[in-house]
N, C-alpha and C positions, 0 to 999 in steps of 0.2 A: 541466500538465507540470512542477508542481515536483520529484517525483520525480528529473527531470533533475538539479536542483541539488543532492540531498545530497551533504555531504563526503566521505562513505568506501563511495563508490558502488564495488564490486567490480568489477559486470559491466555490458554493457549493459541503459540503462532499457529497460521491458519495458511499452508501453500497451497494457491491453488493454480492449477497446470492443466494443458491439454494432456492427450496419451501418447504422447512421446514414448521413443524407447527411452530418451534417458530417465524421465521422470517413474517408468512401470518399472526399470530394473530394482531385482534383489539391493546392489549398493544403494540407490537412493532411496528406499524405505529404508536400510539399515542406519543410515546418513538420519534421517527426517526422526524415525525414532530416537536415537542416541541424542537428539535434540531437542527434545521434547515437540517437534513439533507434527501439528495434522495433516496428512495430505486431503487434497481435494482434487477434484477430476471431473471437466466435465465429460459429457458424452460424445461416442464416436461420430465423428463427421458433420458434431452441433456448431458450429462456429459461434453460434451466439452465447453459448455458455463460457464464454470467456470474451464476451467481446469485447471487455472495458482493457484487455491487454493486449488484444489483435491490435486494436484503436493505438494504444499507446507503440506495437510495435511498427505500427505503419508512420508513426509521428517521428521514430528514432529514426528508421530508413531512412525518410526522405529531408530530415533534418541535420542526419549527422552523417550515415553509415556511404549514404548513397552520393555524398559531394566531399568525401575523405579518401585517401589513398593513406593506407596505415604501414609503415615499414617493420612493425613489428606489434606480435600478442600483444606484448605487455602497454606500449601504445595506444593502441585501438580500447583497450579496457580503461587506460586511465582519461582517452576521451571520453567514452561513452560513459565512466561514471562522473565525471566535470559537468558534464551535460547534464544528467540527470539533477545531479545534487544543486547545479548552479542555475542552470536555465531553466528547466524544465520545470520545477519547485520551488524556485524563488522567481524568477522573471514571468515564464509564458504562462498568458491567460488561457484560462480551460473555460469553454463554453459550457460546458455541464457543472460548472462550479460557480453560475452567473457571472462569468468573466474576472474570477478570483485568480491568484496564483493557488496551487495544493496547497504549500505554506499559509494564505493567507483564509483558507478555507478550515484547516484545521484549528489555525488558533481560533477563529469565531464558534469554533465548535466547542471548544476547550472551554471558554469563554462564558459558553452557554449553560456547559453541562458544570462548570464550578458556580455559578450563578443557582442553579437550579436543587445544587448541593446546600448552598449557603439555604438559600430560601426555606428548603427542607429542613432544615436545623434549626433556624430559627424560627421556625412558626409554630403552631400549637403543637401541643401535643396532645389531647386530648377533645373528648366531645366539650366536659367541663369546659375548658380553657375556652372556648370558641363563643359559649354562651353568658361568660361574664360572671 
């Protein structure tokens, strides 16, 4: 649930999960609300309603989980999120981001949509304005 904590969160966080036991128990609604945040779900037995996470969990297996021998929880977590935060988001390119890193994928987007903010602010305002 880090999700929850970025600083320039717009809208509400949005988890979205298969139907797992742990994500349908009582505690994790209870968890997900006291958080402000949405669940989502998709349907029984759809794999593709989540494929863009299957995708990413098959990337971690075979990237980290599957050539690692962890001696302890607390280990294997501060792999896996090294991984995430360092390689997987700043170095390795994603084919569905036309060979972007995530990182480099978001800023162009940021990029785009403060561009398109400015543009919108400075331009007319009016029909007047437009006709001189």
């Amino acid at each position: 649930m880090a999700a929850r904590n970025q600083p320039n969160r717009a809208a509400k966080t949005i988890f979205h999960s298969d139907r797992g036991s742990v994500y349908t128990s009582a505690d994790f609604g209870k968890l997900a609300k006291k958080l402000d945040i949405r669940q989502s779900m998709g349907r029984t037995g759809i794999c593709w309603d989540n494929a863009w996470a299957e995708s990413f969990n098959g990337t971690l297996k075979n990237e980290r989980r599957n050539r690692t021998q962890y001696p302890t929880t607390e280990k294997a977590i501060r792999d896996v999120t090294r991984y995430i935060e360092l390689r997987y988001n700043q170095q390795r390119l994603h084919s569905g981001l036309d060979y972007r890193t995530p990182n480099e994928a978001e800023q162009a987007w940021i990029t785009e949509n403060l561009r398109r903010v400015d543009n919108y602010s400075t331009g007319p305002r009016n029909v007047g304005q437009l006709t001189g």
